[in-house]
PyMOL Python script that loads the backbone (N, CA, C, O; Angstrom):
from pymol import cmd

cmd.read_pdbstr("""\
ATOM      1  N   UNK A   1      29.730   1.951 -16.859  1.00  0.00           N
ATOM      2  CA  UNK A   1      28.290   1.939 -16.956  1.00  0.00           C
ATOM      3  C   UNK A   1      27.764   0.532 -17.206  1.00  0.00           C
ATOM      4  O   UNK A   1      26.788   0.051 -16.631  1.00  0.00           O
ATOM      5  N   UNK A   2      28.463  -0.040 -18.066  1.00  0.00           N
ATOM      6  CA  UNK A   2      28.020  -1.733 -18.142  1.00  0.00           C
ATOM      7  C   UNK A   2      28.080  -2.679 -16.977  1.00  0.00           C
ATOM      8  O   UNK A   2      27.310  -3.635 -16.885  1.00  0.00           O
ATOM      9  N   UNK A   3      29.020  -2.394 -16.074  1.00  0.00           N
ATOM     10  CA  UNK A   3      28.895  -3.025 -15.123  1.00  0.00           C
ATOM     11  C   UNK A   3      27.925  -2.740 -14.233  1.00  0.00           C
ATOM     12  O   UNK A   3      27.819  -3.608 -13.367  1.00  0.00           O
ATOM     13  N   UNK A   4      27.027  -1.650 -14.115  1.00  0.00           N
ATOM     14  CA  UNK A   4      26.076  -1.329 -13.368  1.00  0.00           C
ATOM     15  C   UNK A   4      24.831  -1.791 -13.630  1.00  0.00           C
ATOM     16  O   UNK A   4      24.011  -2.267 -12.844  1.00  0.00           O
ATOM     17  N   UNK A   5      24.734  -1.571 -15.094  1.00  0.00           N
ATOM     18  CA  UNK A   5      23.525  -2.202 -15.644  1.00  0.00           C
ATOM     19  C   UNK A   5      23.596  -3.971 -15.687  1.00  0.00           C
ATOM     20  O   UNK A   5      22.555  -4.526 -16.040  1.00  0.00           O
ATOM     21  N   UNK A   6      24.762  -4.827 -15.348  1.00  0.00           N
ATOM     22  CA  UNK A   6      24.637  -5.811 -15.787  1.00  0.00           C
ATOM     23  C   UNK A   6      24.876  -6.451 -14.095  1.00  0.00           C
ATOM     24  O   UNK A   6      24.827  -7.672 -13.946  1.00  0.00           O
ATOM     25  N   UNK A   7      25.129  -5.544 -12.879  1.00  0.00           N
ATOM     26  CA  UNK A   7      24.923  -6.113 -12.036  1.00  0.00           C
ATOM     27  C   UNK A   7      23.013  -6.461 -11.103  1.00  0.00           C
ATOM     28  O   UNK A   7      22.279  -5.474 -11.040  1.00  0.00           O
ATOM     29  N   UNK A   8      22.617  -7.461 -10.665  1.00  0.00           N
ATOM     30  CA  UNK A   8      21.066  -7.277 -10.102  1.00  0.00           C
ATOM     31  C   UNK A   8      20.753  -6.011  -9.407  1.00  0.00           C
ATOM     32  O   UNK A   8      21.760  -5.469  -8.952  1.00  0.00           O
ATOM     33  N   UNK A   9      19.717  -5.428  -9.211  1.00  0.00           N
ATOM     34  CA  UNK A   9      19.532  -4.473  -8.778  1.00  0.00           C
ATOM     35  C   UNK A   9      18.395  -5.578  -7.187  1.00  0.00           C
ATOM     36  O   UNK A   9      17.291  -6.118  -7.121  1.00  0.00           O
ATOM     37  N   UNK A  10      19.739  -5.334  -6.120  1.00  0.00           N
ATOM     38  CA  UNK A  10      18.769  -6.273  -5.203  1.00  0.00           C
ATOM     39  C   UNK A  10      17.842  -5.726  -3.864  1.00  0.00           C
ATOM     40  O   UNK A  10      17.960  -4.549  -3.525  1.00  0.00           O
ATOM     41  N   UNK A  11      17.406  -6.157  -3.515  1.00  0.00           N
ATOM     42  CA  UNK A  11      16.475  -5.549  -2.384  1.00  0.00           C
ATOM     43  C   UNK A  11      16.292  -6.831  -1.003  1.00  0.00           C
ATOM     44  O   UNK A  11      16.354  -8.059  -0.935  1.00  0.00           O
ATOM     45  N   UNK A  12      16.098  -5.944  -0.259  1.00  0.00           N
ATOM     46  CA  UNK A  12      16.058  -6.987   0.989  1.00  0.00           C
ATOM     47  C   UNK A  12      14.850  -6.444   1.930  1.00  0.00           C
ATOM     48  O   UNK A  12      14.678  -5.250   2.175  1.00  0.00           O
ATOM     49  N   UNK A  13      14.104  -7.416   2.380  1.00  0.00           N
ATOM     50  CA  UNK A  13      13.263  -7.002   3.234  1.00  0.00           C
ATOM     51  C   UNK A  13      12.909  -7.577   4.707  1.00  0.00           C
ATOM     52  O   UNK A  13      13.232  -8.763   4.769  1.00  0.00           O
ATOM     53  N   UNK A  14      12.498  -7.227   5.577  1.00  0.00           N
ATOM     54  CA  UNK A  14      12.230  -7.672   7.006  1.00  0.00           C
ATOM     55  C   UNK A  14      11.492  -8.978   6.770  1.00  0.00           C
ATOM     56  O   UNK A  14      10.837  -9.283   5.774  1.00  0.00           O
ATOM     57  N   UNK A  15      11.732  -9.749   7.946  1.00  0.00           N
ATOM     58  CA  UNK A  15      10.664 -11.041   8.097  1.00  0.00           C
ATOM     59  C   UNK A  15       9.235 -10.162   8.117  1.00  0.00           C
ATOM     60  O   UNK A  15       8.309 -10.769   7.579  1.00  0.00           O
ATOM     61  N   UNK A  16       8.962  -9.093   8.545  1.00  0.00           N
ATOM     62  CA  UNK A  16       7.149  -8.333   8.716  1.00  0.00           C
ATOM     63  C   UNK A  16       6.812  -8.032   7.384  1.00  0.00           C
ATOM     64  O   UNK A  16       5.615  -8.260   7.212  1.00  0.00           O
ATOM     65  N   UNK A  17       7.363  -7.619   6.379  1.00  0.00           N
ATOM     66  CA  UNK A  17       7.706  -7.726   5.069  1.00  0.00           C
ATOM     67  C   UNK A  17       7.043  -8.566   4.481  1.00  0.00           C
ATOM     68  O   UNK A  17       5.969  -8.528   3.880  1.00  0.00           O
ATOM     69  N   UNK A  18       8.033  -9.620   4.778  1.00  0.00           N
ATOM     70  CA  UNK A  18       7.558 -11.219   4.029  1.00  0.00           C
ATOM     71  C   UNK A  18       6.089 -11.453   4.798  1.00  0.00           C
ATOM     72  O   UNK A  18       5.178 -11.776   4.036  1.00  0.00           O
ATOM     73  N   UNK A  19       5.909 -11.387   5.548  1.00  0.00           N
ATOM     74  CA  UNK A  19       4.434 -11.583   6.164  1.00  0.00           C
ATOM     75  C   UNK A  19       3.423 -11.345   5.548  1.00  0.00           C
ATOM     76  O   UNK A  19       2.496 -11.877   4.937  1.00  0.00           O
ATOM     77  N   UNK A  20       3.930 -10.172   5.936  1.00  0.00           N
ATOM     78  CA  UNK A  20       2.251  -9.291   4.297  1.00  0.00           C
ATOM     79  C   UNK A  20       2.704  -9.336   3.198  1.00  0.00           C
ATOM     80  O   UNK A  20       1.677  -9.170   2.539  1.00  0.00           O
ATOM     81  N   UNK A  21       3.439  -9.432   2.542  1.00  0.00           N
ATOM     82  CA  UNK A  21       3.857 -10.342   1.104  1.00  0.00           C
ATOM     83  C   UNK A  21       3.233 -11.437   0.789  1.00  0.00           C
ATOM     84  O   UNK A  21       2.720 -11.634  -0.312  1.00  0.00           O
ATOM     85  N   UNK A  22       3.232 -12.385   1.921  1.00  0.00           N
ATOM     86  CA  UNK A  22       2.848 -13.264   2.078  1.00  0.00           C
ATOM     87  C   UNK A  22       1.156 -13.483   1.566  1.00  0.00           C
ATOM     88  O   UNK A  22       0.714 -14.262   0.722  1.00  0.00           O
ATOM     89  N   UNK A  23       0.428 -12.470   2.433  1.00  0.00           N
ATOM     90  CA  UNK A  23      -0.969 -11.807   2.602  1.00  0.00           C
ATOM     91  C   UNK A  23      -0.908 -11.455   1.070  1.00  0.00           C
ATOM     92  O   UNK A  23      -1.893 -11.945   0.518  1.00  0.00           O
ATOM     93  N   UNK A  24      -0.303 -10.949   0.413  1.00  0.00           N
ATOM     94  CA  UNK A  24      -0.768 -10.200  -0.661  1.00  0.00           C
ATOM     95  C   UNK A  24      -0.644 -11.174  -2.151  1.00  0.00           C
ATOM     96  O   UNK A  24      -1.473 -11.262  -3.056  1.00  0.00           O
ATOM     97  N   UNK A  25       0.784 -11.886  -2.015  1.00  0.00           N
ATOM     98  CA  UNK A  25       0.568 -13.186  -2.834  1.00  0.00           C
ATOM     99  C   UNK A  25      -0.718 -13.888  -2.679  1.00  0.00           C
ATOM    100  O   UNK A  25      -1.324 -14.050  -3.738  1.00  0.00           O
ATOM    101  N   UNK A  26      -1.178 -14.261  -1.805  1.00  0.00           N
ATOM    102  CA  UNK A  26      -2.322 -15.123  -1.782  1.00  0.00           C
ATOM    103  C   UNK A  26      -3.408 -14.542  -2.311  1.00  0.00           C
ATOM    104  O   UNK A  26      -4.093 -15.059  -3.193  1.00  0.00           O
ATOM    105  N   UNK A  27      -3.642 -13.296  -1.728  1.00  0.00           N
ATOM    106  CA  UNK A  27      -4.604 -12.884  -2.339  1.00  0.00           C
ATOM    107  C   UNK A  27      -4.822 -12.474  -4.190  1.00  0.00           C
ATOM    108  O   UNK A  27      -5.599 -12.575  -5.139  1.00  0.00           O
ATOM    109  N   UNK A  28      -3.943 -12.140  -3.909  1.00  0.00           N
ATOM    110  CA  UNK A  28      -3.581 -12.090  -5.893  1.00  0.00           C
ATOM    111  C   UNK A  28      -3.526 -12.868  -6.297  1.00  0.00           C
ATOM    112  O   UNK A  28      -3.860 -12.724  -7.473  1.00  0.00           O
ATOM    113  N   UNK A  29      -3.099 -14.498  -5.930  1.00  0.00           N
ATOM    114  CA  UNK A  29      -3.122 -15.561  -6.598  1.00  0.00           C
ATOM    115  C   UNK A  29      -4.503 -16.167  -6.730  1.00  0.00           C
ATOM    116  O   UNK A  29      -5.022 -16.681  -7.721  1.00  0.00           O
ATOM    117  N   UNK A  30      -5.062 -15.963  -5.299  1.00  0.00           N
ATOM    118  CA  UNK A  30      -7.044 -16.003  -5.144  1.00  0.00           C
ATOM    119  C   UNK A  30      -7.558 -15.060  -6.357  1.00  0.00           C
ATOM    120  O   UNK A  30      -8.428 -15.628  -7.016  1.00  0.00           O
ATOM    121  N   UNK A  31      -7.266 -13.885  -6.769  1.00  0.00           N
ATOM    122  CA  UNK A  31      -8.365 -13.229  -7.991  1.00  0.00           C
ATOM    123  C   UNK A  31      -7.805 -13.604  -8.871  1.00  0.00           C
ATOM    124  O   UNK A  31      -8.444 -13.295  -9.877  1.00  0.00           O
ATOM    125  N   UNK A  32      -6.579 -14.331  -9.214  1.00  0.00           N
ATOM    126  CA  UNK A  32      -5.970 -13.674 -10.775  1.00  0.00           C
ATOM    127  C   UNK A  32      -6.006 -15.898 -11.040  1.00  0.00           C
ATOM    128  O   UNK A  32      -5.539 -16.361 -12.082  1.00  0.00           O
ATOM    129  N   UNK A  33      -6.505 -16.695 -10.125  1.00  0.00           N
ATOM    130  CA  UNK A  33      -6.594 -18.057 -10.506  1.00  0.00           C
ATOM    131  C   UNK A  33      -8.307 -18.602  -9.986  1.00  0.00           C
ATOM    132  O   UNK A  33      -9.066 -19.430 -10.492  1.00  0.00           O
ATOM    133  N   UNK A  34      -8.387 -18.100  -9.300  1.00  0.00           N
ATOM    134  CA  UNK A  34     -10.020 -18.890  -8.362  1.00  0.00           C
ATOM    135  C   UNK A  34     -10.708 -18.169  -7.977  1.00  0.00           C
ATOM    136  O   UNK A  34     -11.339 -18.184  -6.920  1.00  0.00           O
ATOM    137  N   UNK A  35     -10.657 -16.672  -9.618  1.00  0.00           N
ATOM    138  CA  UNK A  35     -12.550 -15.643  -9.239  1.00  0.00           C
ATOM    139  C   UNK A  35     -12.631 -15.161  -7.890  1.00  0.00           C
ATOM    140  O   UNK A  35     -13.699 -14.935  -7.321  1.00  0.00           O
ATOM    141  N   UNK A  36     -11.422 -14.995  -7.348  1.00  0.00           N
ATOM    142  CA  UNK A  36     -11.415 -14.355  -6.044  1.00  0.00           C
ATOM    143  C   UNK A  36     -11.881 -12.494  -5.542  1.00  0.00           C
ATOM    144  O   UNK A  36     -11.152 -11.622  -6.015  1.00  0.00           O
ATOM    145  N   UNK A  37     -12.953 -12.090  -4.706  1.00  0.00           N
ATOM    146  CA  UNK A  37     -12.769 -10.814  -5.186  1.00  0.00           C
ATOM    147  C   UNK A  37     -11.737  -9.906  -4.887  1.00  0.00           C
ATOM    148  O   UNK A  37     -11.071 -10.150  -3.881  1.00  0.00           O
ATOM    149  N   UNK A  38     -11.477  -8.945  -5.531  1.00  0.00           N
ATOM    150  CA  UNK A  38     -10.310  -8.043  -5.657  1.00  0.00           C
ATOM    151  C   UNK A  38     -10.388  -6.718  -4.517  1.00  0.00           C
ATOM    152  O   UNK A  38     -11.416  -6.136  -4.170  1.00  0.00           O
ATOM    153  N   UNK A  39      -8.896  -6.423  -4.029  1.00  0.00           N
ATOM    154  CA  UNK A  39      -8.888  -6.119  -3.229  1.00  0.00           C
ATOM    155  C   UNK A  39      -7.544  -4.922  -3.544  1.00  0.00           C
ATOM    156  O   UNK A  39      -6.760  -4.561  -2.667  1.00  0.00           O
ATOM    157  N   UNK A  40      -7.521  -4.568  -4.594  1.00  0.00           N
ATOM    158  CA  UNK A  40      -6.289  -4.009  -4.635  1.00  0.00           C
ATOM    159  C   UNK A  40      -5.826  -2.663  -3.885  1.00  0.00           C
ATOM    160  O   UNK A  40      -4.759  -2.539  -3.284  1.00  0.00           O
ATOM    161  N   UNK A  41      -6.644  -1.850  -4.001  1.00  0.00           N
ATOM    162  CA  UNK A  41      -6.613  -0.599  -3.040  1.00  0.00           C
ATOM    163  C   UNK A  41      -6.361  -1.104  -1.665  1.00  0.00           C
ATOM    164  O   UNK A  41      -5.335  -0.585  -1.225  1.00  0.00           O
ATOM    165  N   UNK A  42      -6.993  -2.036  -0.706  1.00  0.00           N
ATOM    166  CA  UNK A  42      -6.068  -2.189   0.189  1.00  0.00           C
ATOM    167  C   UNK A  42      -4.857  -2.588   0.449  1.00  0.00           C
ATOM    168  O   UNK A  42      -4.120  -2.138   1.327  1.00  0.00           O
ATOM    169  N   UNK A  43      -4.576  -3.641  -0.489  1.00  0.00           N
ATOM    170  CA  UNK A  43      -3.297  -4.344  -0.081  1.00  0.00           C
ATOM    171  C   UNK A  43      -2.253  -3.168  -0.876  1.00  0.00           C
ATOM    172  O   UNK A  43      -1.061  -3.293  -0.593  1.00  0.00           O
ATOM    173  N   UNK A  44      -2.592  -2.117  -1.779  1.00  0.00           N
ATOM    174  CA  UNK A  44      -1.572  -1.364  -2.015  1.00  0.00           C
ATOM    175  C   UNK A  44      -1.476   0.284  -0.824  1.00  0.00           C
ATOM    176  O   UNK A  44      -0.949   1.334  -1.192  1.00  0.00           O
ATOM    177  N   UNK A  45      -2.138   0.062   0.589  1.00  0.00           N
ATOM    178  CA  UNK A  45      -2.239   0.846   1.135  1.00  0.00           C
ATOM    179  C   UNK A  45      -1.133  -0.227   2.380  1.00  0.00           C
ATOM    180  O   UNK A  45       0.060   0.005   2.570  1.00  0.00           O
ATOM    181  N   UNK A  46      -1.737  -1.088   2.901  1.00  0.00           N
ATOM    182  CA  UNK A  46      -0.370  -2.071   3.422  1.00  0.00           C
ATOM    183  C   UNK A  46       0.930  -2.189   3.216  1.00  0.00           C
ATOM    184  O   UNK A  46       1.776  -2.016   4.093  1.00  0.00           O
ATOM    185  N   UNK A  47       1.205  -2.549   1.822  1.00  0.00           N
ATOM    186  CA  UNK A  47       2.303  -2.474   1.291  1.00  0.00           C
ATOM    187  C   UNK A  47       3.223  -1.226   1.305  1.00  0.00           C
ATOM    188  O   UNK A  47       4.437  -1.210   1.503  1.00  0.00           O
ATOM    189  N   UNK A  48       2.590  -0.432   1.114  1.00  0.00           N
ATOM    190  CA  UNK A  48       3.252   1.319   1.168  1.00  0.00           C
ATOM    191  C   UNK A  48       3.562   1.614   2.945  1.00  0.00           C
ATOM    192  O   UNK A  48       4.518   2.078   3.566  1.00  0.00           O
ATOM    193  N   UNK A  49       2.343   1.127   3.296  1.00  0.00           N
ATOM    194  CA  UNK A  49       2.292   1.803   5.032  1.00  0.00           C
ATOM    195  C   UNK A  49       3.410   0.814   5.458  1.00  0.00           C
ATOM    196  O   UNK A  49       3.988   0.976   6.532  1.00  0.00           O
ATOM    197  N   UNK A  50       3.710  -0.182   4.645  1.00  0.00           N
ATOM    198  CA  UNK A  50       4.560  -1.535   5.287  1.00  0.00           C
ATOM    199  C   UNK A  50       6.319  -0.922   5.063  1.00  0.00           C
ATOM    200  O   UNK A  50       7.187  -1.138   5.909  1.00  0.00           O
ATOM    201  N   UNK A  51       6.623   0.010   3.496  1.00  0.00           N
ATOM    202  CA  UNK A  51       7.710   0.266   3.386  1.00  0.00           C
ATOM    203  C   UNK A  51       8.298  -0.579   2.228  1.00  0.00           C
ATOM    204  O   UNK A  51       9.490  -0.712   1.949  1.00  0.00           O
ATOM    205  N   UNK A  52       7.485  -0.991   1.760  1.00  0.00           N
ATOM    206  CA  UNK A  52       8.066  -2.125   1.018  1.00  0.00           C
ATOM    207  C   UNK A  52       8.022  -1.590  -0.562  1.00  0.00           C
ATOM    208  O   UNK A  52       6.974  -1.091  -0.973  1.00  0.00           O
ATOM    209  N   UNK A  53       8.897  -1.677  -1.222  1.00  0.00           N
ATOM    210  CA  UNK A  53       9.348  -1.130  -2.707  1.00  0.00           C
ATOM    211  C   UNK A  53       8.310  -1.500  -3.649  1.00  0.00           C
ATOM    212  O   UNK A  53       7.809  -2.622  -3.569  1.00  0.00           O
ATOM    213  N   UNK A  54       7.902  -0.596  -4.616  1.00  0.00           N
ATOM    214  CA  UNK A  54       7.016  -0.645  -5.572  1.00  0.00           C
ATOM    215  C   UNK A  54       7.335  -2.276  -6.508  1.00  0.00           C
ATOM    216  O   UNK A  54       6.581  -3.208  -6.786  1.00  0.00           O
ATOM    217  N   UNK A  55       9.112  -1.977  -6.841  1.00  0.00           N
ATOM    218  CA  UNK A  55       9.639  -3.352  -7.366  1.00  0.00           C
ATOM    219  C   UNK A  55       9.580  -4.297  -6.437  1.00  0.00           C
ATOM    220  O   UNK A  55       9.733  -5.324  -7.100  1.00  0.00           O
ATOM    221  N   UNK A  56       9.472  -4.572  -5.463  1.00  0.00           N
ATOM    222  CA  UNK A  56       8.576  -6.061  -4.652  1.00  0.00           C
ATOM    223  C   UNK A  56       7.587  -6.341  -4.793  1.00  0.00           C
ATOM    224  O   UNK A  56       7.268  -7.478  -5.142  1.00  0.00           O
ATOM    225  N   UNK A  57       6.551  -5.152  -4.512  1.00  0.00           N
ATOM    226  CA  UNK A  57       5.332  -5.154  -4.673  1.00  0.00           C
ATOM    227  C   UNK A  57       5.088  -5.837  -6.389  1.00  0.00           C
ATOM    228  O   UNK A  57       4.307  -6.786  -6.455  1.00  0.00           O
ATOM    229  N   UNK A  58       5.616  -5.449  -7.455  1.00  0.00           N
ATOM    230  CA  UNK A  58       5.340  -5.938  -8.274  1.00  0.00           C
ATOM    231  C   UNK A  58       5.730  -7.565  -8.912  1.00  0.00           C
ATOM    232  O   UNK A  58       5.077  -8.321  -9.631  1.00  0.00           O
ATOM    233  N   UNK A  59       7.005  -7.684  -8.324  1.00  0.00           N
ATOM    234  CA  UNK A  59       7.197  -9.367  -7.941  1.00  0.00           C
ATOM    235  C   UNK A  59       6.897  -9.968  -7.883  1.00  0.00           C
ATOM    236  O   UNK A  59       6.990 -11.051  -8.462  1.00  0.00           O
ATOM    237  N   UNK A  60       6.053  -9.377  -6.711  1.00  0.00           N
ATOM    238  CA  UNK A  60       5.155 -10.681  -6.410  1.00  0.00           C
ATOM    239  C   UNK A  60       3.732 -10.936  -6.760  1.00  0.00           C
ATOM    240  O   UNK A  60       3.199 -12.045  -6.778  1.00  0.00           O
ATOM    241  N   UNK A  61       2.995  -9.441  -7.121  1.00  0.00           N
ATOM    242  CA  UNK A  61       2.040  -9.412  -8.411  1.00  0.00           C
ATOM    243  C   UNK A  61       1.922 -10.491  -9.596  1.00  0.00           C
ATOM    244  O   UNK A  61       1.032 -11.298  -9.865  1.00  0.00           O
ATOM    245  N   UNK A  62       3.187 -10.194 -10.216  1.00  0.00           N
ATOM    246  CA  UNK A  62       3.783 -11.060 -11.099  1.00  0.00           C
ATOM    247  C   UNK A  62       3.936 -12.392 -11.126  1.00  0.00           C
ATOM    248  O   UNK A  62       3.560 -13.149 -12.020  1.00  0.00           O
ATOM    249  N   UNK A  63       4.739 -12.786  -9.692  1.00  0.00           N
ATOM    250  CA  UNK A  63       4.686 -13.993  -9.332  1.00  0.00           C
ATOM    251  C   UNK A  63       3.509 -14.521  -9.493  1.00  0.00           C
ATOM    252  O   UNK A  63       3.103 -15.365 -10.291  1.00  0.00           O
ATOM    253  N   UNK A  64       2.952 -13.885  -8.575  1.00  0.00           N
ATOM    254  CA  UNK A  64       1.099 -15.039  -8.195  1.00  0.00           C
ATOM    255  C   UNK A  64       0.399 -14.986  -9.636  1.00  0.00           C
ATOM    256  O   UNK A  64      -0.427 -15.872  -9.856  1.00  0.00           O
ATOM    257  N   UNK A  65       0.667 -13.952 -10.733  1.00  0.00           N
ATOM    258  CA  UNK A  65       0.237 -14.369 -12.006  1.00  0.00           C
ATOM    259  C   UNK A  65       0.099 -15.420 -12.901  1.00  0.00           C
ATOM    260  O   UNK A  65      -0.769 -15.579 -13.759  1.00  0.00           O
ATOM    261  N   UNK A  66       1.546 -16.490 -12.458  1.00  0.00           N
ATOM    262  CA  UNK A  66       1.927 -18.127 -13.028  1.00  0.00           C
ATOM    263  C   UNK A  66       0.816 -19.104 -12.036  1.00  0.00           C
ATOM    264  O   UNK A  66       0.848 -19.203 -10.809  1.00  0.00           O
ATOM    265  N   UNK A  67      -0.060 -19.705 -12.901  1.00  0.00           N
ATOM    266  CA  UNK A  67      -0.872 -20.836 -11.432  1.00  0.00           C
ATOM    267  C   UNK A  67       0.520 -21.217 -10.971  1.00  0.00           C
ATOM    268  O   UNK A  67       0.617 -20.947  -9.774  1.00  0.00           O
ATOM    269  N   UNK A  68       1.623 -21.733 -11.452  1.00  0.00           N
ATOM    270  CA  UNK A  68       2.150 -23.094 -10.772  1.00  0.00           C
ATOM    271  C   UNK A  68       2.987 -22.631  -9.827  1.00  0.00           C
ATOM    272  O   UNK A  68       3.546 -23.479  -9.132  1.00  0.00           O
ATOM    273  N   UNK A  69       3.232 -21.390  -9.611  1.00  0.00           N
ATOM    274  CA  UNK A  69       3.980 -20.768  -8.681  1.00  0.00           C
ATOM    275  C   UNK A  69       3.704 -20.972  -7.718  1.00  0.00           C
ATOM    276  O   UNK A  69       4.537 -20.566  -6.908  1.00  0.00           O
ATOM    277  N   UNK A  70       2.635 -21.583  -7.180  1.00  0.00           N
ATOM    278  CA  UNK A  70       2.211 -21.994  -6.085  1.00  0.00           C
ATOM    279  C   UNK A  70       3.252 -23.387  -5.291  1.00  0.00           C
ATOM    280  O   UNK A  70       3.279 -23.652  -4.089  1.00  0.00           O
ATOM    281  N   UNK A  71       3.977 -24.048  -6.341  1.00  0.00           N
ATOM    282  CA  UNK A  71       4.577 -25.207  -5.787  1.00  0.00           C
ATOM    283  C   UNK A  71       5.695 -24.937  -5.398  1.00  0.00           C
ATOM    284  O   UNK A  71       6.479 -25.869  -5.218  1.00  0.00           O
ATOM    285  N   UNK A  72       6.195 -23.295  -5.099  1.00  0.00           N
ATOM    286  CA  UNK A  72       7.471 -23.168  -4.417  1.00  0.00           C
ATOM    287  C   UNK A  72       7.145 -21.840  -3.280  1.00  0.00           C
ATOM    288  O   UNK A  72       6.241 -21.012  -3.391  1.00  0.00           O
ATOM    289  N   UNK A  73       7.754 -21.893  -2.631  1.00  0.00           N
ATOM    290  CA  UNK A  73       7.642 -20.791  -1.269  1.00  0.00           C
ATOM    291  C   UNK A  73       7.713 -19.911  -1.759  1.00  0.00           C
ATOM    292  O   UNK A  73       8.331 -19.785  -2.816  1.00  0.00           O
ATOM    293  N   UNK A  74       7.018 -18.855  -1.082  1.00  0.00           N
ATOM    294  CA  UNK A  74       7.253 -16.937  -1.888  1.00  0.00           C
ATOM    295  C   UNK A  74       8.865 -16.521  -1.749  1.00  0.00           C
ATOM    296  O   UNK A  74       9.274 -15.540  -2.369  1.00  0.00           O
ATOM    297  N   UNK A  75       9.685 -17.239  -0.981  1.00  0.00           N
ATOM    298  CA  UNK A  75      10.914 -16.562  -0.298  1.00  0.00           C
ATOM    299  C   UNK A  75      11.728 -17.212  -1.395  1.00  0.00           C
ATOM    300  O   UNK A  75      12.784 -16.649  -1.685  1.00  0.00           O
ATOM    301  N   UNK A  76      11.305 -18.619  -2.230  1.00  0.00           N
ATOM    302  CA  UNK A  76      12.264 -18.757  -3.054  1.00  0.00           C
ATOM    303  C   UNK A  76      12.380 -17.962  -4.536  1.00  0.00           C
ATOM    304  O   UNK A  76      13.286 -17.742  -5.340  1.00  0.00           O
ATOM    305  N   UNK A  77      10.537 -17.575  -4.405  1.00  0.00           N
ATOM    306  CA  UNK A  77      10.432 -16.911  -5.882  1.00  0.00           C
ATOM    307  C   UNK A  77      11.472 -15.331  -5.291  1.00  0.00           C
ATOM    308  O   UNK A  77      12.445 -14.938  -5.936  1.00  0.00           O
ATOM    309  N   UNK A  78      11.162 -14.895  -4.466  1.00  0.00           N
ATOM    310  CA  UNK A  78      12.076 -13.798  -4.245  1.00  0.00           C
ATOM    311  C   UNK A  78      13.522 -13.558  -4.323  1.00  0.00           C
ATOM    312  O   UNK A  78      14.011 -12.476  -4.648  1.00  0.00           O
ATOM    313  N   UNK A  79      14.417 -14.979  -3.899  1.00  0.00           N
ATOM    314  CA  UNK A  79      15.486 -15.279  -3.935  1.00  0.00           C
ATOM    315  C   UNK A  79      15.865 -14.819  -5.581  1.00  0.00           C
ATOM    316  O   UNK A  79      16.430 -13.814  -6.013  1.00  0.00           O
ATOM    317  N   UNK A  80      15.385 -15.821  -6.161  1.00  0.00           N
ATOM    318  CA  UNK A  80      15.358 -15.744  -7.513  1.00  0.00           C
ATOM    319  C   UNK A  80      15.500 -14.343  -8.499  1.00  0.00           C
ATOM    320  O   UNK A  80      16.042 -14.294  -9.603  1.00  0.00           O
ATOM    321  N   UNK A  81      14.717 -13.009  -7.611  1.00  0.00           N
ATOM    322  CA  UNK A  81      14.077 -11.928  -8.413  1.00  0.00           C
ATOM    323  C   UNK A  81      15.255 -10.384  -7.307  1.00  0.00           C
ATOM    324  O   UNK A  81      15.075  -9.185  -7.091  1.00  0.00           O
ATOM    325  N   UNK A  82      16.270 -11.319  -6.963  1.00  0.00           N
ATOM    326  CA  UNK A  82      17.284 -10.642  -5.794  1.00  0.00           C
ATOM    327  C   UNK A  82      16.946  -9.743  -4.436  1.00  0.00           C
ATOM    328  O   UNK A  82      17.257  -8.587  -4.149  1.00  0.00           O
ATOM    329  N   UNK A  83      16.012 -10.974  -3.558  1.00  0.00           N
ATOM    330  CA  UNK A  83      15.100 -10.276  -2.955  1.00  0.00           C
ATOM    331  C   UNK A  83      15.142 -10.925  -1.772  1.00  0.00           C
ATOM    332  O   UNK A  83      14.584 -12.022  -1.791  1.00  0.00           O
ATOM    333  N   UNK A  84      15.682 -10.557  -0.636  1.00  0.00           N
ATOM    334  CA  UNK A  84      16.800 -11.139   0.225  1.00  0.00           C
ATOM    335  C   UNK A  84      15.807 -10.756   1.861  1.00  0.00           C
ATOM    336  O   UNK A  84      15.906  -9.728   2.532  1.00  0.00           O
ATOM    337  N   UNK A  85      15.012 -11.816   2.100  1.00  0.00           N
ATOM    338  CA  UNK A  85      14.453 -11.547   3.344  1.00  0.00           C
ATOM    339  C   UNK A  85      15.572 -11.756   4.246  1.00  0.00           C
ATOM    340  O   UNK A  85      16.557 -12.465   4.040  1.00  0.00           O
ATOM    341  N   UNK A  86      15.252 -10.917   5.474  1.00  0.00           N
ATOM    342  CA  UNK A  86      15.750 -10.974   6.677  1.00  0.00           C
ATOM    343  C   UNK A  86      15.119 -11.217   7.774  1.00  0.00           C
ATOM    344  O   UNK A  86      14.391 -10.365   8.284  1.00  0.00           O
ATOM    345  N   UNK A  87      15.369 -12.844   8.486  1.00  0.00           N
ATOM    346  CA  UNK A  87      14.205 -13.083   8.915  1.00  0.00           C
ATOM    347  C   UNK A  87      14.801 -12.737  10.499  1.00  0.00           C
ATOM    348  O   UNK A  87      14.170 -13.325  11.377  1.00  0.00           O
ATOM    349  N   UNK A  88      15.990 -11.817  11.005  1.00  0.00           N
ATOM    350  CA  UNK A  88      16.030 -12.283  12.565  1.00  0.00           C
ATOM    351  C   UNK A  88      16.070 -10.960  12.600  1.00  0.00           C
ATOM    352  O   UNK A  88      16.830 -10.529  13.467  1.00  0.00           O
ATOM    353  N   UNK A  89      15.134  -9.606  11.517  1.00  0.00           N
ATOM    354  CA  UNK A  89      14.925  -8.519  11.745  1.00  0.00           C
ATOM    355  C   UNK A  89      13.451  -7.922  11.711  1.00  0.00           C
ATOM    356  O   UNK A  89      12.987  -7.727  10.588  1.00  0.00           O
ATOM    357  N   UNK A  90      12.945  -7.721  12.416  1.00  0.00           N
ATOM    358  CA  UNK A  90      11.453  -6.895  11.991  1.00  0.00           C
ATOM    359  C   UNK A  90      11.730  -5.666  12.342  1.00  0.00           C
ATOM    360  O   UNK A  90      10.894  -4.776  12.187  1.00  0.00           O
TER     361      UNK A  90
END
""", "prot")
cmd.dss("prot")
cmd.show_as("cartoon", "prot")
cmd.util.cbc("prot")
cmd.orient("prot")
């Protein structure tokens, strides 16, 4: 059991994925840093229609929460959070 809990629990997603990830970081980083208006009901209707895991979805919520997160690519904050795009699959 320890080894399960102490291995990452990882996820991988399509390059179309990262796209609207992409879309949805920004926009969360737009309301939650620069009074941007909020949009959450759609981008959590994308995300679902997209396939993409509640734990991504919140990632990157999270992510765009730090201003400075902005000075590294979304694909590295993902790397980081065991989150393994695949970019020669859509």
């Amino acid at each position: 059991m320890s080894a399960i809990l102490a291995a990452p629990h990882a996820h991988t997603i399509t390059a179309k994925q990262y796209s609207i990830l992409q879309g949805f970081y920004a926009h969360c980083y737009t309301v939650y840093h620069d009074n941007g208006q909020a949009d959450f009901a759609f981008w959590a209707d994308q995300l679902d229609q997209s396939g993409i895991s509640w734990r991504v979805q919140n990632a990157v919520a999270v992510t765009a929460e730090q201003r400075d997160s902005i000075s590294l690519y979304l694909s590295t904050h993902l790397k980081r959070k065991a989150i393994t795009v695949l970019h020669n699959n859509d």
